[in-house]
VEXDREN-2710 file (C-alpha; in Angstrom, 1 decimal):
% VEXDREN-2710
k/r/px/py/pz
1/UNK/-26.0/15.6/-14.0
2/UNK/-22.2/14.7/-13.4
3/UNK/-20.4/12.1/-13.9
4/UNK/-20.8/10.5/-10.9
5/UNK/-24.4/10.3/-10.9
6/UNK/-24.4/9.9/-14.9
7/UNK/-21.9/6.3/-14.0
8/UNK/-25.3/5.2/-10.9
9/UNK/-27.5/5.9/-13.8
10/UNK/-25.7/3.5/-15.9
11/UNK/-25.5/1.3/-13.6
12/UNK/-29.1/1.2/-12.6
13/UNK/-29.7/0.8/-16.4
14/UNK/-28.1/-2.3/-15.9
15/UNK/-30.5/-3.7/-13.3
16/UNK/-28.0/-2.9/-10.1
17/UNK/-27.9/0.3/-7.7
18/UNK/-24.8/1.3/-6.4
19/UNK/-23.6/0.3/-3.3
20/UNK/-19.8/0.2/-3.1
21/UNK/-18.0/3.3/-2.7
22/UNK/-17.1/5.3/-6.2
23/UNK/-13.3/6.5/-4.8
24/UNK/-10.9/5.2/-7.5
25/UNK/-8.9/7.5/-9.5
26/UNK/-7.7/7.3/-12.5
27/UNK/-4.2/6.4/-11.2
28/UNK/-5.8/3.8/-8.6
29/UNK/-7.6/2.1/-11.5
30/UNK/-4.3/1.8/-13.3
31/UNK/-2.6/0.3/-10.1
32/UNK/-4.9/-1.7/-9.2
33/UNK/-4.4/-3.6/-13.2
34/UNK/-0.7/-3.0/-13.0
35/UNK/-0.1/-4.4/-10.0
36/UNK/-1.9/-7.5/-10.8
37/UNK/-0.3/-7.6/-14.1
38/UNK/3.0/-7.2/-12.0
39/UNK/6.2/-7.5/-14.0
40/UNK/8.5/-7.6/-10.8
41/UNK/6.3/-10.6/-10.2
42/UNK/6.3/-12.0/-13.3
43/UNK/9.7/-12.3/-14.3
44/UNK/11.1/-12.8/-11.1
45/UNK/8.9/-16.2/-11.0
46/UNK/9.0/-17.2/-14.6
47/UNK/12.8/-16.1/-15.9
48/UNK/14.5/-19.0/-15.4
49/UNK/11.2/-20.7/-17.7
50/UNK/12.0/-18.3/-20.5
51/UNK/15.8/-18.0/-20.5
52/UNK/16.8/-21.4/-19.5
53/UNK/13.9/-22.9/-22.3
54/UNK/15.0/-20.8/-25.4
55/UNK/18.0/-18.6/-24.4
56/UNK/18.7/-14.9/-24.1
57/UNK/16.3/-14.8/-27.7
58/UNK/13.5/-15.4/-25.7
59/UNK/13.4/-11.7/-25.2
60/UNK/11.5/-11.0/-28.7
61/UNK/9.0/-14.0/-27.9
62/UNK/7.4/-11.0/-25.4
63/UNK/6.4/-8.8/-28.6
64/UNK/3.6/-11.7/-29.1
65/UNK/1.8/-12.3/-26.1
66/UNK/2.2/-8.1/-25.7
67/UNK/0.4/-7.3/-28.5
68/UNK/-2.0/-10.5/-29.0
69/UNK/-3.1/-9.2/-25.5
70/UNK/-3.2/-5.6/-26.6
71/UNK/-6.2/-6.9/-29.0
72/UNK/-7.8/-8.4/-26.1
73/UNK/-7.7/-4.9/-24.1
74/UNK/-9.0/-3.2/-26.7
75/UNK/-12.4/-5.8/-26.7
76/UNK/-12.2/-5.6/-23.1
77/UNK/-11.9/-2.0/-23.0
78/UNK/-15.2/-1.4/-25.4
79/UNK/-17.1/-4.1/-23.1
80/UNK/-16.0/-2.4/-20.0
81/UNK/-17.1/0.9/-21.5
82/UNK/-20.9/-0.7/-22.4
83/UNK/-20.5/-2.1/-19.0
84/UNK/-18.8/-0.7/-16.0
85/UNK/-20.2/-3.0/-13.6
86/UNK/-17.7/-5.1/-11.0
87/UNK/-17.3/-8.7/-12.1
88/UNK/-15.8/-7.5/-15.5
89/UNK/-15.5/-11.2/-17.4
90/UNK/-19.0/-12.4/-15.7
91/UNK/-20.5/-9.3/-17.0
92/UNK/-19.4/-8.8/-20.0
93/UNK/-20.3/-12.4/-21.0
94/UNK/-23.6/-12.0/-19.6
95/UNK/-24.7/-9.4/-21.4
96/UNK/-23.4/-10.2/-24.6
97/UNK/-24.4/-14.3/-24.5
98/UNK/-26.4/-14.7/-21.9
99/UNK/-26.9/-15.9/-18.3
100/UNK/-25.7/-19.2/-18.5
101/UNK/-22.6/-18.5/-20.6
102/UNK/-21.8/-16.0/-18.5
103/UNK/-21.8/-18.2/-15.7
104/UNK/-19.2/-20.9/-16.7
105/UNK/-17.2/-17.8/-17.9
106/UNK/-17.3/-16.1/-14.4
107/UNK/-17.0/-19.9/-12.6
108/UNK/-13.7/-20.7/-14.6
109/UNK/-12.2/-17.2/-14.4
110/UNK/-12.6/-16.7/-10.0
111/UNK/-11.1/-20.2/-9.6
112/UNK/-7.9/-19.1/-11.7
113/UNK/-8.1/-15.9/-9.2
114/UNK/-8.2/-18.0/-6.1
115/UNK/-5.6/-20.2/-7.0
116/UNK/-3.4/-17.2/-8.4
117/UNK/-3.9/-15.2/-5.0
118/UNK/-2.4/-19.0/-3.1
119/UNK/0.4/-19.1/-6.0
120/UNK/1.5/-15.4/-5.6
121/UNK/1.2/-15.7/-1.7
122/UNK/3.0/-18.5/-1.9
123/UNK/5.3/-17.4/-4.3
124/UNK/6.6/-14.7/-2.1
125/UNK/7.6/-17.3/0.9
126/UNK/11.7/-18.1/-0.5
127/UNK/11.7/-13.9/-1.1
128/UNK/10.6/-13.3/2.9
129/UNK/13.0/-16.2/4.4
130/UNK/16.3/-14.6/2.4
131/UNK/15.4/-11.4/4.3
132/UNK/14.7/-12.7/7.5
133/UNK/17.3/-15.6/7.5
134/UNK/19.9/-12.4/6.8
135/UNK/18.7/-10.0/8.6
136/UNK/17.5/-12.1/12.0
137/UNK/19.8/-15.3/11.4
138/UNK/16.1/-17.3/11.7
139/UNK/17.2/-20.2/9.9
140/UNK/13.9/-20.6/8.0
141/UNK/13.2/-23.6/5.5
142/UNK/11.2/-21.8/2.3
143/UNK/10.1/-25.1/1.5
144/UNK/9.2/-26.0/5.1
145/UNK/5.2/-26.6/4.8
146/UNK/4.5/-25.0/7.9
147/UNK/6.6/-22.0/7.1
148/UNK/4.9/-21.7/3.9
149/UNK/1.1/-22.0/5.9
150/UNK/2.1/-19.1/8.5
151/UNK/3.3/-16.8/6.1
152/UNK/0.4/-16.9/3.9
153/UNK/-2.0/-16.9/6.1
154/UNK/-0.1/-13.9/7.7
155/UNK/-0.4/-12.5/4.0
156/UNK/-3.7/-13.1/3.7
157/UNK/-4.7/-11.9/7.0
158/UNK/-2.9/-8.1/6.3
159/UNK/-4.4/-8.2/2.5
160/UNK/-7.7/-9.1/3.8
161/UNK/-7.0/-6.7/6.4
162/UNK/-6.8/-3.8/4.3
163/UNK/-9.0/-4.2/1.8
164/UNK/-12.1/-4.5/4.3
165/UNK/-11.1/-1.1/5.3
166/UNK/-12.2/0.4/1.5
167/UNK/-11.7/0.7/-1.8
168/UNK/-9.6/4.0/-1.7
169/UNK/-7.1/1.5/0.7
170/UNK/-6.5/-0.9/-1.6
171/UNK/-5.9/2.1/-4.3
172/UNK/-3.2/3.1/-2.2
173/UNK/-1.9/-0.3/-1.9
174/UNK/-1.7/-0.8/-5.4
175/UNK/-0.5/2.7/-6.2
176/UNK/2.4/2.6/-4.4
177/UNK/3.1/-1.1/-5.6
178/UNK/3.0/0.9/-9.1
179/UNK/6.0/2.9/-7.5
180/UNK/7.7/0.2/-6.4
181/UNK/7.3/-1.7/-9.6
182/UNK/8.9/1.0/-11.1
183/UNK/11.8/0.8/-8.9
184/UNK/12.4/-2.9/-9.3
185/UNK/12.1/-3.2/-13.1
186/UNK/14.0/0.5/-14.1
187/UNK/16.1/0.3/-11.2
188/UNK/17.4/-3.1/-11.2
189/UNK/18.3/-2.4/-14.9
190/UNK/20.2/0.9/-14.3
191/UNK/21.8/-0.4/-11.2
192/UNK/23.2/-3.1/-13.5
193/UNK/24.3/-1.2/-16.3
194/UNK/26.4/0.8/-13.8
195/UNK/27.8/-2.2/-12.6
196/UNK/28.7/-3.3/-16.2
197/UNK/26.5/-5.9/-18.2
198/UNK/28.9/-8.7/-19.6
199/UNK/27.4/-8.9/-22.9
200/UNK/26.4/-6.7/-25.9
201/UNK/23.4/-5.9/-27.2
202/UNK/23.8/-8.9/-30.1
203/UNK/23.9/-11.4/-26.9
204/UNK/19.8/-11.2/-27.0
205/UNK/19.5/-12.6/-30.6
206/UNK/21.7/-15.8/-29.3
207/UNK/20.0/-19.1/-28.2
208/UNK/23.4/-20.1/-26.3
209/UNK/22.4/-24.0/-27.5
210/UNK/19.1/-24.1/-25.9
211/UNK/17.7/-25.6/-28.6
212/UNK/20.4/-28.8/-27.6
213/UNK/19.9/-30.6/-24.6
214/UNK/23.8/-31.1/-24.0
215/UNK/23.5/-27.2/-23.7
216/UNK/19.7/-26.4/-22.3
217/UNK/20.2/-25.3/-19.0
218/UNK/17.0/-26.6/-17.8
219/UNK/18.3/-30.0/-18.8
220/UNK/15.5/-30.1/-21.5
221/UNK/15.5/-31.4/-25.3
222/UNK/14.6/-30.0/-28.0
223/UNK/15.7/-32.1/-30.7
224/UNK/18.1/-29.1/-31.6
225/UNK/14.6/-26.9/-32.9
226/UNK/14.6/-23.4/-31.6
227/UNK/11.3/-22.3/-33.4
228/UNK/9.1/-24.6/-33.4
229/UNK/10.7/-26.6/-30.0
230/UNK/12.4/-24.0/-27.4
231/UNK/10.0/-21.2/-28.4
232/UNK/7.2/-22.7/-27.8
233/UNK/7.7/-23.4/-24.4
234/UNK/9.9/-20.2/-23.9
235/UNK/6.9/-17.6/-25.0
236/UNK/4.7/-19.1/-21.8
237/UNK/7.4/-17.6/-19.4
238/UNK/6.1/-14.0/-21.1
239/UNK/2.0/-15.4/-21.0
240/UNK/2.4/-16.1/-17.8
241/UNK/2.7/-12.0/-17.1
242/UNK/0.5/-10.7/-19.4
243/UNK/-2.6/-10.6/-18.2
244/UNK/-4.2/-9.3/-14.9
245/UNK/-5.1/-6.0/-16.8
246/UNK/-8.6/-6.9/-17.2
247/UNK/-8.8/-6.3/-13.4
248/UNK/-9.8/-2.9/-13.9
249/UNK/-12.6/-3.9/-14.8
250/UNK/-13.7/-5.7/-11.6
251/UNK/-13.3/-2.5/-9.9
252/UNK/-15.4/-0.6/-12.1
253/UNK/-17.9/-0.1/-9.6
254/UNK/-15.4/2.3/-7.4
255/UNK/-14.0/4.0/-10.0
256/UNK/-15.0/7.2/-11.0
257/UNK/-15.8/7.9/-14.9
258/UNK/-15.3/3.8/-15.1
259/UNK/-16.9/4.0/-18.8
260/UNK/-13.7/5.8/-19.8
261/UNK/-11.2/4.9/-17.4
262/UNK/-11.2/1.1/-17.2
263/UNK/-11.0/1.2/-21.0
264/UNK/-7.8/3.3/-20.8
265/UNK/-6.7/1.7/-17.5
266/UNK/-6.6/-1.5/-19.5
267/UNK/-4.7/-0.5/-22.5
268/UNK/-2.2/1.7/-20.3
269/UNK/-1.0/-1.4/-18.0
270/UNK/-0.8/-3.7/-20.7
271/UNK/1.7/-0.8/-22.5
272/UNK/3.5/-0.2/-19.7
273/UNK/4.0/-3.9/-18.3
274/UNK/5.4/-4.7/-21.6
275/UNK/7.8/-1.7/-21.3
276/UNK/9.1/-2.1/-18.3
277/UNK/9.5/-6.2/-18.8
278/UNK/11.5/-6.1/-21.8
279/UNK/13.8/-3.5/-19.7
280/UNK/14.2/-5.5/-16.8
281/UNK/14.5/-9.2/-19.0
282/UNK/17.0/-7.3/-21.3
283/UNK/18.9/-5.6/-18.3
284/UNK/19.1/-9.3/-16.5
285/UNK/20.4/-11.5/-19.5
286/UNK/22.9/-9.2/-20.4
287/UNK/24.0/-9.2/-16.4
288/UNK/24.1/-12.7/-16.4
289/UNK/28.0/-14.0/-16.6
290/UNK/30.2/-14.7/-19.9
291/UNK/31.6/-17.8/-18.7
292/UNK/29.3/-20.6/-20.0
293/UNK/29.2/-22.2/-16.1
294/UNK/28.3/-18.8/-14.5
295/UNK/25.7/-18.4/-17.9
296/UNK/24.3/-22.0/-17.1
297/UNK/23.6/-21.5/-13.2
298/UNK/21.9/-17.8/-13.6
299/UNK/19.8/-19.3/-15.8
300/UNK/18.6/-22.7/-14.0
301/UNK/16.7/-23.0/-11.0
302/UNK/19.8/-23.6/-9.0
303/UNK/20.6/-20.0/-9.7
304/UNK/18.0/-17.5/-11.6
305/UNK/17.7/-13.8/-10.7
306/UNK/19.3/-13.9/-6.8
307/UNK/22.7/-15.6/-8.4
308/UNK/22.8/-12.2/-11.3
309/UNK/22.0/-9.9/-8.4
310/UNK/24.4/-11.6/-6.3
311/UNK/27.1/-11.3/-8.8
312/UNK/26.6/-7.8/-10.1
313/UNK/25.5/-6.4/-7.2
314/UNK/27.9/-6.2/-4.0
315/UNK/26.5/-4.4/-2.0
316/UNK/24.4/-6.1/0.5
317/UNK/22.5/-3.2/1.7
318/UNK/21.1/-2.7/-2.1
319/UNK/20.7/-6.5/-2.7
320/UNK/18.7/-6.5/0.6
321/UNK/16.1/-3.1/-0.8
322/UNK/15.5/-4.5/-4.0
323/UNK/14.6/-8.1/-2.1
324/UNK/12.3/-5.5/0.2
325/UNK/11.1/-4.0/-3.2
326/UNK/10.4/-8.0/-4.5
327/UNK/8.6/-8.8/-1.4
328/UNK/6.6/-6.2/-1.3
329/UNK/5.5/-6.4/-5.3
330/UNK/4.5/-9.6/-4.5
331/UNK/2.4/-8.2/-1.6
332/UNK/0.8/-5.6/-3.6
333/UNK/-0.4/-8.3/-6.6
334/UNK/-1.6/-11.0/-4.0
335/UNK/-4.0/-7.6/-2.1
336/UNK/-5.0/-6.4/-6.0
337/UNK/-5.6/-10.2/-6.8
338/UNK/-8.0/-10.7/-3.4
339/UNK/-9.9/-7.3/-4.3
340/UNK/-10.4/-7.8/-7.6
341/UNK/-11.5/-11.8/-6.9
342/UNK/-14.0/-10.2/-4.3
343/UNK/-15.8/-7.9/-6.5
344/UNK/-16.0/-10.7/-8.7
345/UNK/-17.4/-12.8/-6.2
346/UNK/-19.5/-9.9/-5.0
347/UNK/-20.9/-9.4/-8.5
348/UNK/-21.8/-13.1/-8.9
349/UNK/-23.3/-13.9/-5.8
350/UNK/-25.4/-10.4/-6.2
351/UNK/-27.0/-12.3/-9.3
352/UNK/-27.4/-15.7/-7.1
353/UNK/-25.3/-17.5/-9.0
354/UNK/-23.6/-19.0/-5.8
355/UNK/-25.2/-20.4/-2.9
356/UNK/-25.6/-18.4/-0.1
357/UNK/-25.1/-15.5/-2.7
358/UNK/-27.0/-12.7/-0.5
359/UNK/-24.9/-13.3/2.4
360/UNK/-21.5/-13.4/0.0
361/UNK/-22.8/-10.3/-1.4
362/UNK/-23.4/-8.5/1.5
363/UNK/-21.7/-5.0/1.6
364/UNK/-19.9/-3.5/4.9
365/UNK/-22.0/-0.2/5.6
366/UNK/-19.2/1.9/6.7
367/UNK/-16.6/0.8/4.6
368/UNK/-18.8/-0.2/1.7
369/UNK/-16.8/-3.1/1.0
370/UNK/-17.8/-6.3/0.5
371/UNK/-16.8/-7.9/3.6
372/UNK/-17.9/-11.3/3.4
373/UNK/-16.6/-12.2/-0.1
374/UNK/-13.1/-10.5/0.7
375/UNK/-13.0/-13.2/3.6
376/UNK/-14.1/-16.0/1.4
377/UNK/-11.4/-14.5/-1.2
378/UNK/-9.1/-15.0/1.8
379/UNK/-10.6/-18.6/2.9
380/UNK/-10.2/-20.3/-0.3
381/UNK/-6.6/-19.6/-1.5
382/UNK/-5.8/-20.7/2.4
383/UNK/-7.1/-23.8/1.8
384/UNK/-5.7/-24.2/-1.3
385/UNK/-2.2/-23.8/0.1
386/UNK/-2.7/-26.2/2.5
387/UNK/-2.6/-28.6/-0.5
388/UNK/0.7/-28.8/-0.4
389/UNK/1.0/-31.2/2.2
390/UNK/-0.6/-33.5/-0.8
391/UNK/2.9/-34.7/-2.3
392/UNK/3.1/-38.3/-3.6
393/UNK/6.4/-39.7/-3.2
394/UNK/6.2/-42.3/-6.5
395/UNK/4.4/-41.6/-9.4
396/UNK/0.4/-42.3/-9.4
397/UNK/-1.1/-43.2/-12.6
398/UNK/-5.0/-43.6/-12.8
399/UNK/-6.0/-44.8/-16.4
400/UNK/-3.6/-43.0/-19.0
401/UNK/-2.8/-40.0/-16.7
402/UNK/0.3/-40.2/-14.6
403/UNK/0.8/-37.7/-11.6
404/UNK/4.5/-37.7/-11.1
405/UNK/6.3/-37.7/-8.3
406/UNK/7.2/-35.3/-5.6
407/UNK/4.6/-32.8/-7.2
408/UNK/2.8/-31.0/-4.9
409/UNK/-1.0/-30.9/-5.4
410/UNK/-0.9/-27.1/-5.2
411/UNK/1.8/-26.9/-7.7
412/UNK/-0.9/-29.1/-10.1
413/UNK/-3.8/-26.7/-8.9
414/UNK/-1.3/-23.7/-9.8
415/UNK/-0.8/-25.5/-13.2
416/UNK/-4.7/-24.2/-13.7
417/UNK/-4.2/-21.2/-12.8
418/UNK/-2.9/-19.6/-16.6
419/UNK/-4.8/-21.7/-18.5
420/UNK/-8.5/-20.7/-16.6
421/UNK/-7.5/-17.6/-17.2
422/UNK/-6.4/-18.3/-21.3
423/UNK/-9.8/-19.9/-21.3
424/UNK/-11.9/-17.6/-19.3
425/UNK/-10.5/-14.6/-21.9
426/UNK/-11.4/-16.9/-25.1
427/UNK/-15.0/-17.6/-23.6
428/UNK/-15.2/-13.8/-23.2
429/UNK/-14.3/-12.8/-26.5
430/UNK/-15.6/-15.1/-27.8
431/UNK/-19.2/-13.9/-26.9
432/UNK/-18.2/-10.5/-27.9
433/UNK/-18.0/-12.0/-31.3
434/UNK/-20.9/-13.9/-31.2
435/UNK/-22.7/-11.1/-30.1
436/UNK/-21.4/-9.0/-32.8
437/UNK/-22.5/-11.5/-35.8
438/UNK/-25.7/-11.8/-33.8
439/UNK/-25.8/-7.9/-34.2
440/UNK/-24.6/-6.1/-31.0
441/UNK/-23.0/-2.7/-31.0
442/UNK/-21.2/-1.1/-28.5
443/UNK/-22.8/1.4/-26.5
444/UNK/-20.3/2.7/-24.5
445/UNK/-17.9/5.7/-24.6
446/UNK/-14.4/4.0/-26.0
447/UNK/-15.8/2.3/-29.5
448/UNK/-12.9/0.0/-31.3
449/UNK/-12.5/0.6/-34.7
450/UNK/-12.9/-2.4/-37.1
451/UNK/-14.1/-4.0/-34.2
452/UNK/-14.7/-7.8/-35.5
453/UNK/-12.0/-7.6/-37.0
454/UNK/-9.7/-7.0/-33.6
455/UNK/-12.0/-9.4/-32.1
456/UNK/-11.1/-11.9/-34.3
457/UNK/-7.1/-11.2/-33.9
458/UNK/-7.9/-11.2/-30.3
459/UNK/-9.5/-15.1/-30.8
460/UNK/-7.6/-16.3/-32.9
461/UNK/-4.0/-15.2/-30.5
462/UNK/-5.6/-16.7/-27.3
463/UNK/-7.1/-20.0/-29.1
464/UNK/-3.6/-20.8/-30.3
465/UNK/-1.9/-19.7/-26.7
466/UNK/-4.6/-22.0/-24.7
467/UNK/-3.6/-24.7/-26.7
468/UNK/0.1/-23.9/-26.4
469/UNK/-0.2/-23.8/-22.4
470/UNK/-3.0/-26.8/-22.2
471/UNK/-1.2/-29.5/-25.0
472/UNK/-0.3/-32.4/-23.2
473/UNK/2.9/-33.7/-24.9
474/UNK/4.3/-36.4/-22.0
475/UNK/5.6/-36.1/-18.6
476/UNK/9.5/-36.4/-20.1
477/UNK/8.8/-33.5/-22.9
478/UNK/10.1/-29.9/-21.7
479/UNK/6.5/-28.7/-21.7
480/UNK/5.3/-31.5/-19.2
481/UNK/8.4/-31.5/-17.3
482/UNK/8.4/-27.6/-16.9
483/UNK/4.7/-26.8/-16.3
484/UNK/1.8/-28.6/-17.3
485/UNK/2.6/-31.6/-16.5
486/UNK/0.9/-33.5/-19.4
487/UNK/-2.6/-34.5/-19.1
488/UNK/-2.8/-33.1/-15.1
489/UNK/-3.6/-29.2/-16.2
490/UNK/-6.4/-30.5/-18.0
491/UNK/-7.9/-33.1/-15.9
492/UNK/-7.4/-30.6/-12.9
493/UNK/-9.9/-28.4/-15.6
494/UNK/-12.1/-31.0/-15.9
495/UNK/-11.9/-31.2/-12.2
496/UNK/-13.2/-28.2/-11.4
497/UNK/-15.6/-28.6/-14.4
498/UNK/-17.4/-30.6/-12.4
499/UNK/-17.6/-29.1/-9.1
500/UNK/-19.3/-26.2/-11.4
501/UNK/-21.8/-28.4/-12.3
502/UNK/-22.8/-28.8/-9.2
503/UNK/-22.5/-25.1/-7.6
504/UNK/-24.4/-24.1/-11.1
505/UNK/-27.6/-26.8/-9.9
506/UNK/-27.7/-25.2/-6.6
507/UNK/-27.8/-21.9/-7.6
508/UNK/-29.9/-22.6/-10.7
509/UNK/-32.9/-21.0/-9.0
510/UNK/-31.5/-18.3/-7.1
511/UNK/-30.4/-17.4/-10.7
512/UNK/-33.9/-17.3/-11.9
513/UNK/-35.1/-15.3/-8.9
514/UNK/-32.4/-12.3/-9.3
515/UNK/-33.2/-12.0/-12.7
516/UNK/-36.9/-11.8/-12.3
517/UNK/-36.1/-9.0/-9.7
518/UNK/-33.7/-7.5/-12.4
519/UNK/-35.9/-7.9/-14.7
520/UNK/-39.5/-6.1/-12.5
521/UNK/-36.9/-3.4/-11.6
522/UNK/-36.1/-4.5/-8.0
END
């Protein structure tokens, strides 16, 4: 038997046939994680966070997200291994917990998708007016809603486009977003050590004051604590990135010898994503300028990342390719995003756990791709863009929450988008270890060694990030002000909480019908 037909076996094993096309290479898994992952994206939305919070230190705040995630690959690795089937976190939970669990874990984790593909869509629109504006003297407003609406539905439409057209398309997307990734994070940081940084090495163990508010370039307080005030808020700008590995695991379905490669695929974009980060975030701190003005702008949102380039960098020509190689970074997460949210959609709708799960689920038969779930992966973060156009001009407070001001309701939806993941991860490993105390043992080919106990490492890092990200400490604290805007991230969880309990009621019974089929062999 090869290993094509020994991965359907496995699959049938676990109560599906196979009906997607098996076309992802090794490489393609690894993309398709990578890109997702993204560090162009990443830091290029989140440096100003980091360095304007807690200072060119921030740097070393990376090595704990890196490897407390590293943990987590390893548990996801050994469930992707038991089973390679597409859903990944859905799965996983399933089969280790049970139905139910597994439910709220896939719920929570493909609304965090959705809203990710709207906030990296969307996150790309400033990126696409620079180029045009320059390039076609458009005069384009970034923050114009309607601007923002066209282009991502234009996004959306290519993305969508694409990955109707097959699996092994959206490998190639991703793989040569790989390439360019590697362009933008190594090549941004030798094309700025040619031009000369403007600090040494000893500049990245230096807060510059950011622990002082009459020194913060964000404008933020910190009662003059680095530690146990700056930091904390400073490490999100490196949580923010590290995640998206576990996509790999969505894909499982197309790729070929998934029990070992999603495993690997995993552990290798995690390992490389930290890499190439620290490069690039060490490469753009010691670029930014010595004068404690130039130093303040490059690292507020008045300046960030363009304002380094801009004053490192004089040629407009290069300025212009690495903006290409930004735009299209952002391209290649938003189309690994919407395929990786579509097998998940595919692979919970295929278990009835939506309404109208048969037709979600329904798979293209030329392209063997499923069609109908890519569009509703397409659909969604449309509509949630369209949120913002939902921007209060004065502060709303209902009971003790207060939604401030000039805050769209997007940018409070995006707020959800970190922390569903944080929490869909700690529901997942979570059951692993459940599972384990309750017995289980994994039956796949890549087998963790001291397995609890990397479980628990892997628990107890994402328990103490979720709180970290979710905490609400007041609208006028740096953590509300910057990002999760006190109690709003968590009633926007609550939120969508709720609407779960009512999708779960509906599909309660289609539920119970898939799994009697699973169950009689159908």
């Amino acid at each position: 038997m090869d290993d094509r037909s020994t991965e359907e076996a496995r699959l049938g094993a676990l109560g599906y046939r196979q009906e997607l096309s098996r076309v992802l290479s090794k490489f393609d898994s690894f993309s398709v994680a990578f890109t997702y992952l993204s560090p162009m994206v990443g830091i290029y939305s989140l440096f100003v966070l980091g360095a304007g919070a807690g200072g060119p230190r921030y740097i070393w705040l990376m090595l704990i997200p890196v490897v407390g995630m590293f943990f987590v690959a390893k548990v996801f690795g050994e469930l992707g291994s038991a089973y390679p089937v597409s859903g990944a976190l859905y799965q996983y939970s399933k089969f280790t917990v049970g139905r139910r669990y597994g439910w709220w874990v896939g719920w929570f984790y493909l609304i965090a998708l959705l809203v990710t593909i709207a906030a990296v869509d969307t996150g790309v629109v400033p990126y696409v007016c620079t180029l045009l504006n320059q390039w076609f003297d458009m005069g384009l407003d970034p923050a114009n809603h309607t601007t923002i609406a066209l282009m991502t539905l234009t996004l959306l439409a290519i993305q969508t486009t694409l990955n109707v057209t097959g699996a092994k398309m959206m490998g190639r997307v991703a793989g040569f977003g790989s390439y360019v990734e590697f362009l933008g994070t190594f090549g941004i940081a030798v094309i700025l050590l040619v031009a000369g940084f403007n600090h040494g090495f000893g500049f990245l163990f230096t807060t510059q004051g950011a622990e002082n508010p009459a020194t913060n370039s964000l404008g933020v307080d910190f009662h003059g604590n680095w530690w146990l005030g700056a930091a904390l808020v400073a490490v999100l700008a490196h949580a923010y990135i590290f995640y998206g590995f576990e996509s790999a695991g969505d894909v499982a379905e197309e790729t070929v010898e998934a029990s070992r490669q999603v495993p690997r695929a995993m552990r290798n974009a995690l390992v490389v994503g930290g890499v190439s980060s620290f490069v690039l975030v060490a490469a753009l701190l010691l670029a930014t300028p010595k004068d404690a003005a130039g130093y303040a702008k490059a690292t507020s949102f008045d300046g960030g990342i363009p304002y380094i380039l801009e004053t490192n960098i004089h040629s407009s020509f290069l300025r212009d390719l690495l903006l290409l190689a930004v735009c299209f970074a952002f391209f290649s997460c938003g189309s690994s995003i919407q395929g990786a949210s579509a097998r998940m959609l595919y692979s919970y709708s295929r278990d009835g756990a939506m309404p109208a799960g048969r037709f979600i689920s329904k798979v293209h038969p030329r392209f063997k791709t499923p069609v109908n779930a890519l569009l509703l992966g397409a659909v969604v973060p449309l509509l949630f863009t369209l949120m913002v156009n939902i921007t209060p001009s004065k502060d709303v407070k209902v009971g003790f929450v207060t939604y401030p001001a000039n805050v769209s309701a997007l940018t409070s939806l995006v707020s959800f988008g970190v922390s569903g993941i944080y929490l869909a991860f700690l529901l997942t490993v979570l059951g692993a270890f459940i599972a384990r105390l309750r017995g289980w043992r994994p039956s796949g080919s890549y087998i963790v060694r001291s397995g609890l106990l990397v479980t628990v490492l892997a628990l107890v890092y994402l328990v103490a990030m979720f709180v970290n990200v979710v905490i609400p400490t007041g609208l006028s604290s740096p953590r509300g002000a910057l990002f999760n805007l006190d109690w709003v991230t968590l009633v926007v969880m609550a939120g969508i909480a709720v609407v779960g309990l009512v999708i779960s009621f509906f599909a309660g019974r289609s539920m119970q019908e898939v799994a009697h089929e699973h169950e009689a062999g159908g």
